[in-house]
C-alpha positions as CSV (number, residue, x, y, z in Angstrom):
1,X,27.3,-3.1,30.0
2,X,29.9,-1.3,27.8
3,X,28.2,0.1,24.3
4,X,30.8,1.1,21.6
5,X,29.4,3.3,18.8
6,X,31.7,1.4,15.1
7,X,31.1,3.6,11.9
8,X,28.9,0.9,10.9
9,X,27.3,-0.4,13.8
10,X,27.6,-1.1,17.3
11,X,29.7,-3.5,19.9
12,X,28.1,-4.0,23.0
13,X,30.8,-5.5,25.6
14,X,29.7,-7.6,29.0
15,X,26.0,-8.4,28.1
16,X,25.3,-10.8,31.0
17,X,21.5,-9.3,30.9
18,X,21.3,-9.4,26.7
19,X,20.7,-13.2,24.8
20,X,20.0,-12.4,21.4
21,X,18.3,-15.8,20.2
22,X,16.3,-15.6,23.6
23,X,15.1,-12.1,22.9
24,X,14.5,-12.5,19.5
25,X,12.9,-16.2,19.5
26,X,10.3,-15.0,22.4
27,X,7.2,-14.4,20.3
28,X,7.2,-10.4,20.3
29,X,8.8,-9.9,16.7
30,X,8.6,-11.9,13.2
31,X,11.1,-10.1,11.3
32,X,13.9,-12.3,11.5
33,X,15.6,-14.9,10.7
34,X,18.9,-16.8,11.5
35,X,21.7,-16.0,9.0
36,X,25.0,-18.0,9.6
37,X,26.3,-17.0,12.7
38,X,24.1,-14.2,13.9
39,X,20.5,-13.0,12.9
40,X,19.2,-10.6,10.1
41,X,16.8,-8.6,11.8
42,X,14.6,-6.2,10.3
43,X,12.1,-3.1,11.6
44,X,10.5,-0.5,9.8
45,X,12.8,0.9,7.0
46,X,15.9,-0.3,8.6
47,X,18.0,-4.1,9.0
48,X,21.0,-4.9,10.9
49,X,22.7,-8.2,11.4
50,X,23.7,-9.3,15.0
51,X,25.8,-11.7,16.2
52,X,26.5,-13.5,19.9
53,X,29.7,-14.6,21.6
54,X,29.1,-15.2,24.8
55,X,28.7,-11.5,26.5
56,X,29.6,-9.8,23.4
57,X,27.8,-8.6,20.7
58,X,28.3,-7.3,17.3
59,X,25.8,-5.2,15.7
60,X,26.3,-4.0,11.8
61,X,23.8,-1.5,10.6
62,X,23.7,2.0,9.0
63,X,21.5,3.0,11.7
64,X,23.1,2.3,15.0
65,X,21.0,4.7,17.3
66,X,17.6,3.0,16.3
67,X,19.0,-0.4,17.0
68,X,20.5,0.6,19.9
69,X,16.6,1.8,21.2
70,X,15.5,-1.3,19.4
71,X,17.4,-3.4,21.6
72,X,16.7,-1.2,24.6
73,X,20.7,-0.6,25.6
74,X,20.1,1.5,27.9
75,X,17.7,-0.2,30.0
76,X,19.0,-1.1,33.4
77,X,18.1,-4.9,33.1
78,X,20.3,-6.4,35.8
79,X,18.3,-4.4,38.2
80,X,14.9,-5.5,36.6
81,X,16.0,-9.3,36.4
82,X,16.8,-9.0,40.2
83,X,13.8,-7.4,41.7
84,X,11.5,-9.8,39.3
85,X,13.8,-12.9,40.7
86,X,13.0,-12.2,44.1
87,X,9.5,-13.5,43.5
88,X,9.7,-17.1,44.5
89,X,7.3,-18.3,41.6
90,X,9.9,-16.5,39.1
91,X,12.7,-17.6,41.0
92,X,13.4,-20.7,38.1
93,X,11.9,-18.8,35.2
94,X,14.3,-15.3,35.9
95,X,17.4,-17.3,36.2
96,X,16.8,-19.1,32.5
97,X,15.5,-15.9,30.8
98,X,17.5,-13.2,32.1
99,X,18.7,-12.9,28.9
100,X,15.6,-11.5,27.9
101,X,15.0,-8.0,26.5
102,X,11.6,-6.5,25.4
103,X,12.2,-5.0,21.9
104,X,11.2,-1.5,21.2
105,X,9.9,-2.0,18.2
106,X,7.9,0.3,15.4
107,X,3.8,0.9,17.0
108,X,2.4,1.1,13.5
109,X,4.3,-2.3,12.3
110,X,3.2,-3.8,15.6
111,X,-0.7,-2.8,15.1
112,X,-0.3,-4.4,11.7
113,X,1.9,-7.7,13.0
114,X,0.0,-8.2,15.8
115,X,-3.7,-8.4,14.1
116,X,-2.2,-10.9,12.0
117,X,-0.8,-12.8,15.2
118,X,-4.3,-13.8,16.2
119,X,-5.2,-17.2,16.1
120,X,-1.8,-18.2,14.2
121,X,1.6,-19.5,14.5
122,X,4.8,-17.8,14.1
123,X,5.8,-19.4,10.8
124,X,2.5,-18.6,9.4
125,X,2.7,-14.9,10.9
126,X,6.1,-14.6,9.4
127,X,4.9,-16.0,5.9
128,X,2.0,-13.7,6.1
129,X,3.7,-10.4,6.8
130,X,7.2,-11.1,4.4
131,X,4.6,-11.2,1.5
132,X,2.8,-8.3,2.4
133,X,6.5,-6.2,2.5
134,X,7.2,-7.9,-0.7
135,X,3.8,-6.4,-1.9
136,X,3.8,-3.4,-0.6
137,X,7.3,-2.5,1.2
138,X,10.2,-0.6,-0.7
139,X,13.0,-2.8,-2.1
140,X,16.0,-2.5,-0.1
141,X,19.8,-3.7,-0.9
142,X,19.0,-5.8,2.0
143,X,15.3,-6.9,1.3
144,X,12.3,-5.2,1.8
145,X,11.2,-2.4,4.3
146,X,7.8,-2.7,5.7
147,X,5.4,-0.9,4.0
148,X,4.4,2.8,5.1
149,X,0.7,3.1,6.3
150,X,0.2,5.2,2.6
151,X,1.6,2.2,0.7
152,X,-0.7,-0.6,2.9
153,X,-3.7,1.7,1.6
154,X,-3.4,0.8,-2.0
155,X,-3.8,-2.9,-1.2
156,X,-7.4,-3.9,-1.4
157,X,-8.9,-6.7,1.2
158,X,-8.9,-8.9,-1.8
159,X,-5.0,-7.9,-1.7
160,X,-4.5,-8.6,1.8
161,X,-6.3,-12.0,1.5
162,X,-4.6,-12.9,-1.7
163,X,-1.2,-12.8,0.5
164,X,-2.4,-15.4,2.9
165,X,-4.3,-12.8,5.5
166,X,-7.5,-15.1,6.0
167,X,-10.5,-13.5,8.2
168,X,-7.7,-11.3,9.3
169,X,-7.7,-9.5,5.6
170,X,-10.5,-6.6,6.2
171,X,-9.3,-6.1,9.6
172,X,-5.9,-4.9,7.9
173,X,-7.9,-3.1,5.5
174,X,-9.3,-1.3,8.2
175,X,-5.9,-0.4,10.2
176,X,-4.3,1.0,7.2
177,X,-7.2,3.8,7.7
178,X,-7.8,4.4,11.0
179,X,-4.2,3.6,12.9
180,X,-2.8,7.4,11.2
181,X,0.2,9.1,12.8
182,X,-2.0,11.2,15.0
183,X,-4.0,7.9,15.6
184,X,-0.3,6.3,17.0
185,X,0.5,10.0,18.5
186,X,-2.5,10.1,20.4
187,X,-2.0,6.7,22.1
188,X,1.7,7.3,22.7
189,X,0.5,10.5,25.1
190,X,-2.1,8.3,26.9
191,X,-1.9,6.1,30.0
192,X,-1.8,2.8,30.1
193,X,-5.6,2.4,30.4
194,X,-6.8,4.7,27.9
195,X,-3.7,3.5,25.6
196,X,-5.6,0.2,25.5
197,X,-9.3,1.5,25.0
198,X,-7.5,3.3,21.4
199,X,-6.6,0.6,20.6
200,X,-9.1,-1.9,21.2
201,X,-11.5,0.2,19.0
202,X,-9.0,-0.8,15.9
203,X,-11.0,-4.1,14.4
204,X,-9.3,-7.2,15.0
205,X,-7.7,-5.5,17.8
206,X,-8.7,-8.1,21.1
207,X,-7.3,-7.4,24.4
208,X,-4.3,-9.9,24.0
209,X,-3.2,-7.9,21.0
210,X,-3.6,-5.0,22.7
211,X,-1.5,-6.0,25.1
212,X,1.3,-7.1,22.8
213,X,1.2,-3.9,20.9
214,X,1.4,-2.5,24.2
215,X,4.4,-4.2,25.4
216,X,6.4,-4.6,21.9
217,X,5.6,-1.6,20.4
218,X,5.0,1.4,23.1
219,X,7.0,0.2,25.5
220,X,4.5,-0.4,28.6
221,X,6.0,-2.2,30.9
222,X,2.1,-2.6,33.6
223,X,0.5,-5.1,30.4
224,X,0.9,-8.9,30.8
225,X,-0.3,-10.9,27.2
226,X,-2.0,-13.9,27.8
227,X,-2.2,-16.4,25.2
228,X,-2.3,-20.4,25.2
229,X,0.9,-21.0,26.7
230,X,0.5,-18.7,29.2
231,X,-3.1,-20.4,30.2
232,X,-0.9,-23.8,29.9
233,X,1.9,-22.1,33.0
234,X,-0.6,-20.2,35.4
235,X,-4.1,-21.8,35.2
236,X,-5.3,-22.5,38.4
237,X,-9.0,-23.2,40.1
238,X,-9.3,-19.6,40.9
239,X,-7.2,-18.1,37.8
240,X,-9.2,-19.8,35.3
241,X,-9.6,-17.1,32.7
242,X,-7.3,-15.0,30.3
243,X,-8.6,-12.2,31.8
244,X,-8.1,-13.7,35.8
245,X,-4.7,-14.4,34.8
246,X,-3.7,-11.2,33.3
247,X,-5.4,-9.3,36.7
248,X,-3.7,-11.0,38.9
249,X,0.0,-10.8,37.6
250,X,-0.7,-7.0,36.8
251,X,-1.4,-6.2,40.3
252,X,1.4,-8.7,41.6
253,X,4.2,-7.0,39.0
254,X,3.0,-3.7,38.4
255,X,5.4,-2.3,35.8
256,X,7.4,-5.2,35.7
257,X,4.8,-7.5,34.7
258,X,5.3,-7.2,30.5
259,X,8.7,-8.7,31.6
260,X,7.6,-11.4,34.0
261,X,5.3,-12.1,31.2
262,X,8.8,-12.7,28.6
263,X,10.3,-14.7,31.3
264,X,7.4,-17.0,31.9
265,X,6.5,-17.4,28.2
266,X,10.3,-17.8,27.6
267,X,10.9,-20.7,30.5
268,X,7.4,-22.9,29.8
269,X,7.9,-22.5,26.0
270,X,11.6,-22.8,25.4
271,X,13.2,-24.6,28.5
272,X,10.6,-26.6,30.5
């Protein structure tokens, strides 16, 4: 894959391993939406607007380095897509989602989405987290950024349920205290199992949150979410919990298991 650095944005040449509506319509992010041809998408402070043609991609943005992280560009995914294809079970699933990439997106706006994930849909989750950036986030020329953690702490939980939050409104209350910088720091420098204690102690913070904060916002690679759909693909007599489930692919994928994860969420929900 050939990445060209424009003076206002990016062209990425012979993506055979990169589908942008795949990646971007696999459940791990909610800022975004279609926007003629391409996508707006939006993370933190920053937006850019992509577009597809077959193996080639444009991206325009002011910040091309952050999107270029964002989108993981440098991650060798041919080599990933082939070692997770050689699984039979993943055999079907690897060949429609190699497309697939696992965002690298902003931990604190991942804490924040993902607590309001639980128990919801993505247009709701969407609804939910454009008002809060309306509320809270500074106005861009572009829309709005999503709000700093010092800007989240002047809403109230009255605030937070006022924009559509539910049960979910203390539990943001709460984050915008104790996830801090040092808070986010602190899980960034610790392993994979002590990464996921942290953050488990955050309220409204379950272990399938954790793991999608894990995956979409850290980077970790050895977590595997399980949610609904992913009960609905791998249930069996013996695997017949979340937790079962989430064991067993762990120890069969090891690092590559947050991808096998995409790939099998990705085939049951959007092709099968």
């Amino acid at each position: 894959m050939e990445i060209l650095h424009r003076t206002n944005g990016l062209t990425v040449r012979g993506a055979e391993y990169f589908s942008l509506a795949d990646t971007l319509e696999c459940g791990q992010v909610f800022r975004f939406f279609a926007d003629g041809d391409g996508y707006s998408v939006f993370s933190s402070d920053k937006h850019c607007f992509a577009r597809q043609n077959g193996d080639e991609l444009e991206i325009d943005t002011d910040d091309p380095d952050y999107f270029a992280r964002y989108f993981a560009l440098g991650e060798d995914y041919a080599g990933m897509f082939a070692r997770l294809r050689a699984f039979p079970e993943l055999s079907d699933a690897a060949e429609a989602s190699k497309g697939v990439r696992l965002l690298r997106q902003d931990p604190f706006e991942m804490v924040i989405s993902f607590i309001i994930s639980a128990n919801n849909n993505i247009p709701r989750i969407k609804g939910i987290i454009g008002r809060i950036c309306e509320a809270a986030g500074e106005k861009k020329p572009w829309g709005y950024a999503f709000p700093t953690r010092d800007a989240l702490m002047t809403l109230s939980v009255e605030d937070f349920a006022r924009l559509g939050a539910g049960y979910r409104a203390p539990y943001l209350f709460e984050a915008a205290r104790t996830v801090t910088p040092e808070f986010i720091t602190d899980v960034l420098a610790s392993d994979t199992g002590a990464a996921m204690k942290k953050l488990l102690s955050v309220k409204g913070v379950g272990p399938k949150v954790a793991d999608c904060i894990m995956l979409f916002g850290l980077g970790r690679g050895d977590t595997f979410p399980v949610d609904v759909w992913m009960e609905h693909a791998l249930a069996t007599d013996e695997l017949n919990t979340a937790k079962a489930i989430r064991e067993h692919y762990l120890a069969r994928y090891g690092e590559l298991a947050g991808l096998a994860q995409q790939y099998i969420y990705h085939y049951n929900r959007n092709v099968k």
